[in-house]
N, C-alpha and C positions, 0 to 999 in steps of 0.2 A: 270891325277890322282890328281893333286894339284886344277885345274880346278873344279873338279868334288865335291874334300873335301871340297872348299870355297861354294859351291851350296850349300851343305850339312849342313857348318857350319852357311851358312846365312840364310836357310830355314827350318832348323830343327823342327821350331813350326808349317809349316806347317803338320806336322805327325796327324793323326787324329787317336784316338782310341774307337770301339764302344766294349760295353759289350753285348752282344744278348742273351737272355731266358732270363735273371733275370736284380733282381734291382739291384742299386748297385751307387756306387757314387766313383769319382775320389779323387785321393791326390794328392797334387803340388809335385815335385821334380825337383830341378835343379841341379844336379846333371850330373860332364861330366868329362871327361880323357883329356888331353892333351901328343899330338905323337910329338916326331920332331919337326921340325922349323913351325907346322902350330898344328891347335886345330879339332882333329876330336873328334866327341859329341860322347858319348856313350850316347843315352837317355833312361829313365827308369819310367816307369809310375805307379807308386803305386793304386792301388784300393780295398774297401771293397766293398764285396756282400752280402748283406741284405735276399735277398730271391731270388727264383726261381721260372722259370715257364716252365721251361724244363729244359734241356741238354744246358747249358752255352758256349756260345763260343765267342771269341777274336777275333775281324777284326782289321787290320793297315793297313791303306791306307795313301801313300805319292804321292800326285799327282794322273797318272793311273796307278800306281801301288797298289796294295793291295794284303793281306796275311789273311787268316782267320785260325784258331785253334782251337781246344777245349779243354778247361780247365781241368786240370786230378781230377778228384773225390779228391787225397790225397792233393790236392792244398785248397779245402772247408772246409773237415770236419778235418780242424786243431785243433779246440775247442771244449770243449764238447759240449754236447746237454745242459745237464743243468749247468745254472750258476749260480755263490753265490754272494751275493752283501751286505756288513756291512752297513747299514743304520745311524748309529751311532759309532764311535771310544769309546766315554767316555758314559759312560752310571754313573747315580747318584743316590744313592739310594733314596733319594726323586722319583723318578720315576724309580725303579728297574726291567725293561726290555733290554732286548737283542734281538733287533729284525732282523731276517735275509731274506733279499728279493729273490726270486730264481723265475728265468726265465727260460722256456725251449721255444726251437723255434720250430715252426712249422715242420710238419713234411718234407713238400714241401722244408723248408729250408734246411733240408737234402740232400746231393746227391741222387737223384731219383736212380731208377725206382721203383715206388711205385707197379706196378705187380708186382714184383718180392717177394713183400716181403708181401704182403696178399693175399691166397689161394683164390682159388671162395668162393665162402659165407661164408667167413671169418670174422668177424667185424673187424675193426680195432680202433676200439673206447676204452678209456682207461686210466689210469691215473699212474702218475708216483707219489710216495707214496716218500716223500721227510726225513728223520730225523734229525736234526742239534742237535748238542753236543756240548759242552760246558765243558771243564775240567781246575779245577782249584785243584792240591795237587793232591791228591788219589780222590778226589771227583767229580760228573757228574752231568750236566743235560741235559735234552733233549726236545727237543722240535719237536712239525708233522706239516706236510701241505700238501695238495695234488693237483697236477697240468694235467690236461686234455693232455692226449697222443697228442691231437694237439695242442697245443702252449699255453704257457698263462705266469700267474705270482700266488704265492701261498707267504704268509707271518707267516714264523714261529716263534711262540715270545718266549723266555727261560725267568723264573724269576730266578735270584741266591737268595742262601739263605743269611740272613741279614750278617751271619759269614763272608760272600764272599769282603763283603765290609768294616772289621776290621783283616787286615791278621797279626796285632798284633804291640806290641811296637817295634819301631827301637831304636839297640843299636850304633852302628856305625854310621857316617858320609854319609855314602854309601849307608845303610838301610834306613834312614832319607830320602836323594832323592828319594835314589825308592819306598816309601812309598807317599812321596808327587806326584810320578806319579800312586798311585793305584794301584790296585791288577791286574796285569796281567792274562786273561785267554785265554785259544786256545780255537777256534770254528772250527769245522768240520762238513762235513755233507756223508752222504750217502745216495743212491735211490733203489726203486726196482720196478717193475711195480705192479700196482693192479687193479682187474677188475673193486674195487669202489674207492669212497672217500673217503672213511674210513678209516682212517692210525693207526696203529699200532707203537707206537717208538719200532725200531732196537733197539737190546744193542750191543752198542760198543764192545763189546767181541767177535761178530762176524764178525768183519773186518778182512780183509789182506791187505797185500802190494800189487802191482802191480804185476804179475809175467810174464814171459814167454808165461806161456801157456795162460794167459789173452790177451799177443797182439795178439793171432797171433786167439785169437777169441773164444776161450773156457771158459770164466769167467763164473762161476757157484756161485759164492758167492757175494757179494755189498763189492764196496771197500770204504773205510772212506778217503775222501779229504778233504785238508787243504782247510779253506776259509782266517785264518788271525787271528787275536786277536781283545780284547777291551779291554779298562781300566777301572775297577770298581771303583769310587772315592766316598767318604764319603761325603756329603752335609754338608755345618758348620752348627754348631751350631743355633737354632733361626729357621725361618720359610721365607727364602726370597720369598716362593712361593704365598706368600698374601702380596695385599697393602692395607693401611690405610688411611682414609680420617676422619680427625678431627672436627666437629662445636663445638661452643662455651666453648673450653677448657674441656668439660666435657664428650661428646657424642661420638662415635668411631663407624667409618662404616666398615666392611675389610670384603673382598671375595678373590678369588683366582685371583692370577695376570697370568693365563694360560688362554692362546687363547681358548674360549667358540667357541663347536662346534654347527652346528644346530641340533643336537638333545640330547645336553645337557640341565641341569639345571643351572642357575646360583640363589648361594645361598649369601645372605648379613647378615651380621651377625651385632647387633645393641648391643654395651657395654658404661656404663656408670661407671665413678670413683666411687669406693667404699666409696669415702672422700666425693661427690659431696652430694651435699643440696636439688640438683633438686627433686623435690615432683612431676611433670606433665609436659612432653613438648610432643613436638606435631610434626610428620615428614611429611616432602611432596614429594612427591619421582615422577619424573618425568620422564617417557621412550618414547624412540620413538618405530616405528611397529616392530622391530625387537626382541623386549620385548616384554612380554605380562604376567600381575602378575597374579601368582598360589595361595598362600596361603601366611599365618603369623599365624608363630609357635609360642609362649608365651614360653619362658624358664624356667621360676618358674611362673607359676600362684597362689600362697601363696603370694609371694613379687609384684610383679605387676598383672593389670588391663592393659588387651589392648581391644582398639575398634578399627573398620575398618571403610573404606569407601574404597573400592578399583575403583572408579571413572569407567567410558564408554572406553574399548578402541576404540583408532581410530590412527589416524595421531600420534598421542602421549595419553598416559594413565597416567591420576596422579593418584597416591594412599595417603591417609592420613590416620596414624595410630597414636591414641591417646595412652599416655603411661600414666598409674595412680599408683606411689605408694603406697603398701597395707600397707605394713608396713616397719621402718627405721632400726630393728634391722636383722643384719647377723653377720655371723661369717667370711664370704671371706674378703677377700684385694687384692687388684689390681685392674683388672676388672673384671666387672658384665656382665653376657650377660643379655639382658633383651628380647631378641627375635631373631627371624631370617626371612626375608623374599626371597621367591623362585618367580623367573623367567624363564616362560619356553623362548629359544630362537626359533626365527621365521624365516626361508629362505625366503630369501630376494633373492634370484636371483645374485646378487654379490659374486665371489667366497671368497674373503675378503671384509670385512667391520670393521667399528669402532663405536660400539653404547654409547652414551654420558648419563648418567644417571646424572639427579641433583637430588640434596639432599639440602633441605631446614627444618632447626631446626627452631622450634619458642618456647619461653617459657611465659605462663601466667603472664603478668605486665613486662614484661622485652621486651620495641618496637625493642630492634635490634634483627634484625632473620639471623643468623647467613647462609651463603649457600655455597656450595661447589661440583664439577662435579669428577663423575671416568669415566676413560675411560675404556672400554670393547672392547677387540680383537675378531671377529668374525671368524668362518670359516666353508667353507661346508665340508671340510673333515680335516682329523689329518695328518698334513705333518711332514713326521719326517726326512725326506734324499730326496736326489736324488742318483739315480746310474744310473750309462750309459752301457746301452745295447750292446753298441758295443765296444768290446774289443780288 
């Protein structure tokens, strides 16, 4: 016996375990019990299953010995079919979306038998019609998506209203904090199947709890599931979503400092001090391929003259735009815009990139030509999260 335990205790890794019809991947565990004056192992091998392609089953083999099993159906479908995933916690109103990801899994990922559950010339083709809610006070929103009865992902986006993100003066110590953490809202969602894509938002008044007659298989109505919360916070004051680039104390170039998608525009926006003397300067604006200039808009054509050259693109495209005061009287202060110039962006095959834009001021009789670069964040798509599929 003790013979036999020490075989056991010194051999225990050689235990081999395969998972058979599906995918599926192992977890470490070392984990083990200790009997009496010696160490017999309990060992235990954790595993997720991803998908199927039958009827699942469990081999353990220790040496020639081996044992096979199979998996019970209630051991799989522990999880729903469909899942909710917060893409973002804080959401700002400068960008006032609530976006929620939902995944349903194949159907295969299901415990089969898939005859069993589609008649002869039955379709089984289909869509699960998703609605996410949103309540913050007595108030709702709702958002739809729709996801194909065989597997996929659907992105349903909620705007709250601007109130959602002023939930008013704190008097207390206490309201103070939980003001500085934002307005808390619950998010829920609820499903039901449809023959199309076409979703309809549920109203929430048609939810129930979970009931009895629901487990044991009778559910005749959609239940509302918690997915979680998000924190609505107010943006300060100002505009941090633009940056600024200065020439010669007078000129100001600002666009948005958010990642340019490829089938964005990106706009620049050209202001000069209302105090400033300049009568005529002159821009040189330099992009590589991943720019390519649209247009230049005049802001007030009463107060200035613009002329173009918008240069050959290629490798890089210079544009020169001449700027001509008409006249020195207004009534603003601050800044002026005097124009705006658009670029469409161009994929480039990189799924990030950084395009470099110089900016060169020159002014008639004055030999120093002031220059200065922005940088531009590329991308081929709008990442806003990640969420992990396996839970």
């Amino acid at each position: 016996m003790e013979e036999l335990s020490e075989d056991l205790r010194t051999s225990s890794s050689a235990l081999t375990y395969q998972i058979l019809n599906a995918d599926h991947f192992f977890l470490k565990d070392t984990s083990q019990t200790s009997m009496g004056n010696y160490t017999q192992h309990s060992q235990k091998q954790p595993f997720i299953i991803t998908g199927l392609t039958g009827k699942p089953t469990i081999n353990i083999s220790f040496g020639h010995m081996s044992v096979e099993q199979a998996i019970p159906p209630d051991l799989i479908n522990t999880g729903p079919r469909v899942r909710a995933f917060t893409l973002a916690r804080q959401v700002r109103s400068a960008s006032p979306i609530i976006q929620l990801l939902f995944y349903a899994t194949n159907k295969t990922d299901d415990m089969m038998d898939l005859s069993s559950r589609v008649s002869p010339g039955q379709s089984n083709t289909g869509y699960i019609c998703v609605t996410a809610h949103a309540f913050w006070k007595s108030q709702e929103i709702r958002g739809t998506c729709s996801i194909s009865e065989n597997g996929g992902f659907c992105l349903a986006q909620l705007r709250p209203e601007p109130a959602w993100f002023s939930p008013g003066s704190a008097r207390s110590s206490n309201e103070r904090r939980a003001s500085s953490r934002g307005t808390v809202v619950e998010l829920y969602y609820q499903t039901r199947p449809s023959p199309t894509s076409q979703c309809i938002p549920q109203d929430s008044k048609q939810w129930h709890s979970p009931t009895q007659e629901d487990t044991i298989g009778h559910q005749s109505r959609s239940i509302l599931k918690k997915v979680g919360y998000v924190n609505l916070l107010r943006s300060p004051p100002g505009n941090p979503m633009f940056m600024r680039l200065r020439l010669g104390g007078a000129v100001i170039i600002q666009t948005s400092s958010k990642p340019l998608k490829t089938t964005d525009m990106a706009t620049f926006y050209v202001f000069l001090s209302s105090t400033s003397q300049v009568e005529r300067f002159i821009l040189r604006v330099t992009v590589n391929r991943g720019l390519l200039f649209n247009t230049v808009r005049p802001s007030d054509t009463q107060l200035w003259g613009i002329t173009l050259d918008a240069g050959r693109p290629g490798e890089t495209q210079t544009v020169l735009v001449t700027c001509q005061r008409k006249s020195s009287i207004t009534a603003k202060r601050g800044l002026l815009e005097v124009l705006q110039l658009d670029f469409d962006a161009r994929e480039q095959g990189d799924p990030a990139q950084i395009q470099t834009i110089t900016w060169r001021l020159e002014r008639p009789g004055n030999p120093i030509r002031d220059e200065g670069t922005m940088r531009i964040y590329m991308l081929q798509r709008d990442y806003v999260g990640i969420a992990p599929l396996i839970m």
